[in-house]
Chimera marker file (.cmm) of the C-alpha trace (Angstrom):
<marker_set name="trace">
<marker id="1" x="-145.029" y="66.075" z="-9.381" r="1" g="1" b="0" radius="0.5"/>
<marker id="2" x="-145.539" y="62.267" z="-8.977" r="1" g="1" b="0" radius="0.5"/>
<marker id="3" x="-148.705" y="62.840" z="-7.016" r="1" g="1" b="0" radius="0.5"/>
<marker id="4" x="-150.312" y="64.674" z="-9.453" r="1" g="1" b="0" radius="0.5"/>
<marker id="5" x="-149.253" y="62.668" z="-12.539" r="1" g="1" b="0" radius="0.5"/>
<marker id="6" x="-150.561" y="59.637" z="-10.574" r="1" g="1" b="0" radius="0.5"/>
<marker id="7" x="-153.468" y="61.013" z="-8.733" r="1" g="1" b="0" radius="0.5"/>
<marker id="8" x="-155.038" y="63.178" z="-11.591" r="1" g="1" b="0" radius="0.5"/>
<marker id="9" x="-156.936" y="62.455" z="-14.509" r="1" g="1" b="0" radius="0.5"/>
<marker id="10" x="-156.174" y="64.399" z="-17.802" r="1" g="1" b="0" radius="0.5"/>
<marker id="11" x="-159.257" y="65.911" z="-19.026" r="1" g="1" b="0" radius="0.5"/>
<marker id="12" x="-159.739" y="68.598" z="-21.763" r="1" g="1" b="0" radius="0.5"/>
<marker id="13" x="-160.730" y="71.814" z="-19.642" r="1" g="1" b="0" radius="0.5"/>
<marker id="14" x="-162.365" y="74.716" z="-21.949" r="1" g="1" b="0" radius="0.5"/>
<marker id="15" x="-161.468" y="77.323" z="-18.279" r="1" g="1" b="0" radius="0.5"/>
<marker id="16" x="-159.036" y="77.919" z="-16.435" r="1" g="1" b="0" radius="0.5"/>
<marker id="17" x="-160.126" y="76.179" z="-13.082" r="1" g="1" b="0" radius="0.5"/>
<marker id="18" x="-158.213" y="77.010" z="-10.084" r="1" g="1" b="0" radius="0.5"/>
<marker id="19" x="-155.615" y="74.178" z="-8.124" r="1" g="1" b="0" radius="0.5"/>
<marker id="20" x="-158.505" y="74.058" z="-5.740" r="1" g="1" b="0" radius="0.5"/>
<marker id="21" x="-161.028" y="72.986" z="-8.571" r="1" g="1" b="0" radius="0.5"/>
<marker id="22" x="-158.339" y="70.838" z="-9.962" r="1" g="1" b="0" radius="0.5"/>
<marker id="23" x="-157.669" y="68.962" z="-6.475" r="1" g="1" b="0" radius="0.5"/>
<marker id="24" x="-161.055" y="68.805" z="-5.358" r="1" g="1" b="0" radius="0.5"/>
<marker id="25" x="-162.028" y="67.039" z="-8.634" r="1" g="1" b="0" radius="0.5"/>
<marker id="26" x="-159.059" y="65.413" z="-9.779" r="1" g="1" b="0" radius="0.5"/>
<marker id="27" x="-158.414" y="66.343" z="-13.101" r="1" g="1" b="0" radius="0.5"/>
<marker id="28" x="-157.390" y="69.174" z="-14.743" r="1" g="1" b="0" radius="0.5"/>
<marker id="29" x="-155.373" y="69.480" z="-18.829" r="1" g="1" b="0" radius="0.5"/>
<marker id="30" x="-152.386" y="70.173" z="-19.455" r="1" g="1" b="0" radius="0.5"/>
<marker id="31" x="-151.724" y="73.469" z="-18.029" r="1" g="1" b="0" radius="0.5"/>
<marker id="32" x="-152.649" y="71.842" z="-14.392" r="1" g="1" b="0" radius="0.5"/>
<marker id="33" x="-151.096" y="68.200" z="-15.344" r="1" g="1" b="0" radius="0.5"/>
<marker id="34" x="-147.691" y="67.754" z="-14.769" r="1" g="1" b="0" radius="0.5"/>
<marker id="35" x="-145.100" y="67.242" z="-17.793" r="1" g="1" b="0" radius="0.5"/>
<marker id="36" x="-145.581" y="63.598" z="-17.825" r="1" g="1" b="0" radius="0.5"/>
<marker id="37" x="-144.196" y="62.977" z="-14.681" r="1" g="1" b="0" radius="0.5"/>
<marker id="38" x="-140.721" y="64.280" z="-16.229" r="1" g="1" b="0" radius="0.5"/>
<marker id="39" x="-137.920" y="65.398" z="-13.607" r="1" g="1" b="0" radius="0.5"/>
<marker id="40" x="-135.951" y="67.483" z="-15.614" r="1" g="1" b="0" radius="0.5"/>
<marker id="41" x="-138.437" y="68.485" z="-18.377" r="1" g="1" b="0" radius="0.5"/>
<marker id="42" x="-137.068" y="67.402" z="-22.140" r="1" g="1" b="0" radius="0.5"/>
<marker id="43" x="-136.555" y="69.047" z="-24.940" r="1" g="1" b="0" radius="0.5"/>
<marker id="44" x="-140.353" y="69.432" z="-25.839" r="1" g="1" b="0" radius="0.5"/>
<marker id="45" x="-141.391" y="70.790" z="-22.078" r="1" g="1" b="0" radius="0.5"/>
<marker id="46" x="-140.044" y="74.419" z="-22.162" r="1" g="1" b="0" radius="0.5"/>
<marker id="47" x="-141.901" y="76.549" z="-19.602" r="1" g="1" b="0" radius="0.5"/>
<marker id="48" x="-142.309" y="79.680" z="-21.405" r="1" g="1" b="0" radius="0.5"/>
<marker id="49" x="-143.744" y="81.356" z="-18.592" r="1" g="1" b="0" radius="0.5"/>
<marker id="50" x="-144.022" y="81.736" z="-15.051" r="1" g="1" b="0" radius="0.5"/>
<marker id="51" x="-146.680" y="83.767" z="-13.018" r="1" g="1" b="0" radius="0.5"/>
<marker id="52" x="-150.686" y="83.997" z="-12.748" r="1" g="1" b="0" radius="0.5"/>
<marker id="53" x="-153.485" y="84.606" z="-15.573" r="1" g="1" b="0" radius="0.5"/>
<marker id="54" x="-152.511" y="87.388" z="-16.365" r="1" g="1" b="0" radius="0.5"/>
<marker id="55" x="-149.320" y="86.518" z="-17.915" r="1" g="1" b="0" radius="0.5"/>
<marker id="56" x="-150.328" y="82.809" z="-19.506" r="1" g="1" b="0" radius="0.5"/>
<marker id="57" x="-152.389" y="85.054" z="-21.421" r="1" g="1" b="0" radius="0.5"/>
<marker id="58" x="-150.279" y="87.203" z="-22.664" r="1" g="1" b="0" radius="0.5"/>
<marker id="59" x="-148.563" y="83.974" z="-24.360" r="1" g="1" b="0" radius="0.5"/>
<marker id="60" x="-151.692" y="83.375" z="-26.784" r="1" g="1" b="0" radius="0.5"/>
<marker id="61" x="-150.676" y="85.731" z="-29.417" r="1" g="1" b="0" radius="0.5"/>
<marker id="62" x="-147.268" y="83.378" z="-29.933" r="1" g="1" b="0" radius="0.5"/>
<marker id="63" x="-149.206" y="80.558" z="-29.926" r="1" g="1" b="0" radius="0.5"/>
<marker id="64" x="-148.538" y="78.688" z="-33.196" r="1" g="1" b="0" radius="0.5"/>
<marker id="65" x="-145.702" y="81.226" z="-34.240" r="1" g="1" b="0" radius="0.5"/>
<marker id="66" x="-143.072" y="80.101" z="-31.876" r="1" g="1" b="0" radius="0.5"/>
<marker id="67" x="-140.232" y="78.354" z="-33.889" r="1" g="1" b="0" radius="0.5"/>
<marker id="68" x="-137.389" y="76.555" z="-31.373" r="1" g="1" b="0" radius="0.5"/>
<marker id="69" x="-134.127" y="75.287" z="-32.757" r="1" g="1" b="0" radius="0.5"/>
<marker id="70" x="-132.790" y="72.450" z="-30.639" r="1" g="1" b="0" radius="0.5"/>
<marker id="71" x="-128.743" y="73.210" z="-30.821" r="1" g="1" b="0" radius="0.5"/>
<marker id="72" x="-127.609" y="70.371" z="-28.915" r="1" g="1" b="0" radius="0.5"/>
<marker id="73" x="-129.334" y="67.323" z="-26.956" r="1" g="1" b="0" radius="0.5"/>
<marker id="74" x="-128.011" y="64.580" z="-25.075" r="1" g="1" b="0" radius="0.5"/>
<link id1="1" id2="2" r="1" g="1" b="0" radius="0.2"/>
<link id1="2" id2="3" r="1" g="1" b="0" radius="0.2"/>
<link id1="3" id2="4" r="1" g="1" b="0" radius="0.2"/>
<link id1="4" id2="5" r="1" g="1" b="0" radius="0.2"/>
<link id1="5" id2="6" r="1" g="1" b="0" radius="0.2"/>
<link id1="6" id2="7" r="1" g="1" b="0" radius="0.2"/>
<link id1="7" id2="8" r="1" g="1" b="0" radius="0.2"/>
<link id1="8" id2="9" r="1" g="1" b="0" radius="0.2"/>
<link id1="9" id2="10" r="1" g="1" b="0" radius="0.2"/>
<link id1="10" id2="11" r="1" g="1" b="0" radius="0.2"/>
<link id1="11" id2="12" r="1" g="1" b="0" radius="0.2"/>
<link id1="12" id2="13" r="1" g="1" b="0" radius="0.2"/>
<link id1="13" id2="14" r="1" g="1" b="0" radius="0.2"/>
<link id1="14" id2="15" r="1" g="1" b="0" radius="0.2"/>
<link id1="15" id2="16" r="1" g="1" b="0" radius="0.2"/>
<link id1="16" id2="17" r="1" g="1" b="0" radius="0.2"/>
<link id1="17" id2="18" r="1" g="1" b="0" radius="0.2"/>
<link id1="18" id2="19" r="1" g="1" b="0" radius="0.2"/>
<link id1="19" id2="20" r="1" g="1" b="0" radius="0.2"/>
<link id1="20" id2="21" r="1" g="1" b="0" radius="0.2"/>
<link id1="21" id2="22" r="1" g="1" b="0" radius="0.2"/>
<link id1="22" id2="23" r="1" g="1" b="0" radius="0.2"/>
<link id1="23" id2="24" r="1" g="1" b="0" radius="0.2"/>
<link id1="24" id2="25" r="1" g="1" b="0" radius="0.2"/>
<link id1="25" id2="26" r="1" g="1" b="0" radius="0.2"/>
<link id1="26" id2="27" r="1" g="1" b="0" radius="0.2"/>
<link id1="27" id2="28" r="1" g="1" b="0" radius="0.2"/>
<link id1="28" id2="29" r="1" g="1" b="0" radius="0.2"/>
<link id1="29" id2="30" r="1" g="1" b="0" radius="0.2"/>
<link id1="30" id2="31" r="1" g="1" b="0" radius="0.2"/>
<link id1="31" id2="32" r="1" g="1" b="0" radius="0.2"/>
<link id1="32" id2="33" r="1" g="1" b="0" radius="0.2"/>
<link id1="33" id2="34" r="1" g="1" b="0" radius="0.2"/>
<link id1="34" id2="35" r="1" g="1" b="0" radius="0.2"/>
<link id1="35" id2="36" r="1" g="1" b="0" radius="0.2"/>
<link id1="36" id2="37" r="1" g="1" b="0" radius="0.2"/>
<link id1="37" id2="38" r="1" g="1" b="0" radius="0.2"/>
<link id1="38" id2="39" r="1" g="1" b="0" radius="0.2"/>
<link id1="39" id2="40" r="1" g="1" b="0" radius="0.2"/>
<link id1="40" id2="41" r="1" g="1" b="0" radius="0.2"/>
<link id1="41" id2="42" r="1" g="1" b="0" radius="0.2"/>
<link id1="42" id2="43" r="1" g="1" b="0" radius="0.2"/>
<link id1="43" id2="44" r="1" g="1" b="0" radius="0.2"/>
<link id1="44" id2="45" r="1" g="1" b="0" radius="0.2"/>
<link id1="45" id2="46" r="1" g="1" b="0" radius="0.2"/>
<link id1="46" id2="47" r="1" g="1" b="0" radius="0.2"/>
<link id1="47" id2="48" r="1" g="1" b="0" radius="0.2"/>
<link id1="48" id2="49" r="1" g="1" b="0" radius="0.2"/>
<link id1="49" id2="50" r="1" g="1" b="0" radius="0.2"/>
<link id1="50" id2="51" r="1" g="1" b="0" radius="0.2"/>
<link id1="51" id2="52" r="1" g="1" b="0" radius="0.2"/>
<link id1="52" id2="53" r="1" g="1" b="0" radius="0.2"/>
<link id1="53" id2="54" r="1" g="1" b="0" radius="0.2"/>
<link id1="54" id2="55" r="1" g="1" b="0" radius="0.2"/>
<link id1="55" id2="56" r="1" g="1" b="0" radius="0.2"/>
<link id1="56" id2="57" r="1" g="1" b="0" radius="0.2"/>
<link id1="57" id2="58" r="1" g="1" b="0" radius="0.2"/>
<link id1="58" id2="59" r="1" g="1" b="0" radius="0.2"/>
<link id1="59" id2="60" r="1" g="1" b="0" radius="0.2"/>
<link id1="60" id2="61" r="1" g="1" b="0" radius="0.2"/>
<link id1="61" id2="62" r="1" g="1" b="0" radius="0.2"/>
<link id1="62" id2="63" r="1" g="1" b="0" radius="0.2"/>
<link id1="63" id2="64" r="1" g="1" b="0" radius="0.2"/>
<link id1="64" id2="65" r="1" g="1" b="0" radius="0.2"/>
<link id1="65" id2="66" r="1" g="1" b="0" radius="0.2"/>
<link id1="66" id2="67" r="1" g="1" b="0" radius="0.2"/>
<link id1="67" id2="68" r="1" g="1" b="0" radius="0.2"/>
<link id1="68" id2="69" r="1" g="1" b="0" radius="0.2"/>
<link id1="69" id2="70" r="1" g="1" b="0" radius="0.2"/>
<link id1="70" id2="71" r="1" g="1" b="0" radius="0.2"/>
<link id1="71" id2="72" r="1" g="1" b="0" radius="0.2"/>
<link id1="72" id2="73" r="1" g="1" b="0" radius="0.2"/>
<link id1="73" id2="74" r="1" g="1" b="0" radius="0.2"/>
</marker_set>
């Protein structure tokens, strides 16, 4: 996680390039960035998701209609 916060650049990406792309040209957005270099992930850095494509597209119908209620943070 530190190596990519560190190593990449965050650039707006309008595809879904693969790690490979990402690696070979060091930067990627925020779906191949890691959550700013975060160990655990905060209250605003829920992974909704875990698998290929397939399934991170499936998410883009909630996109914008996802409400969260923090109940508790310390």
């Amino acid at each position: 996680m530190e190596w990519v916060y560190t190593n990449l650049s965050q650039k707006p990406a309008f595809s879904l390039p693969s790690a490979i792309e990402v690696l070979k040209n060091k930067t990627g957005d925020c779906n191949e960035h890691t959550t700013f270099n975060q160990s655990p992930m905060d209250a605003i850095h829920i992974p909704l998701i875990e698998g290929d494509i397939g399934k991170q597209i499936g998410l883009l119908g909630y996109i914008g209609n996802i409400d969260v209620e923090v109940l508790d943070y310390d």
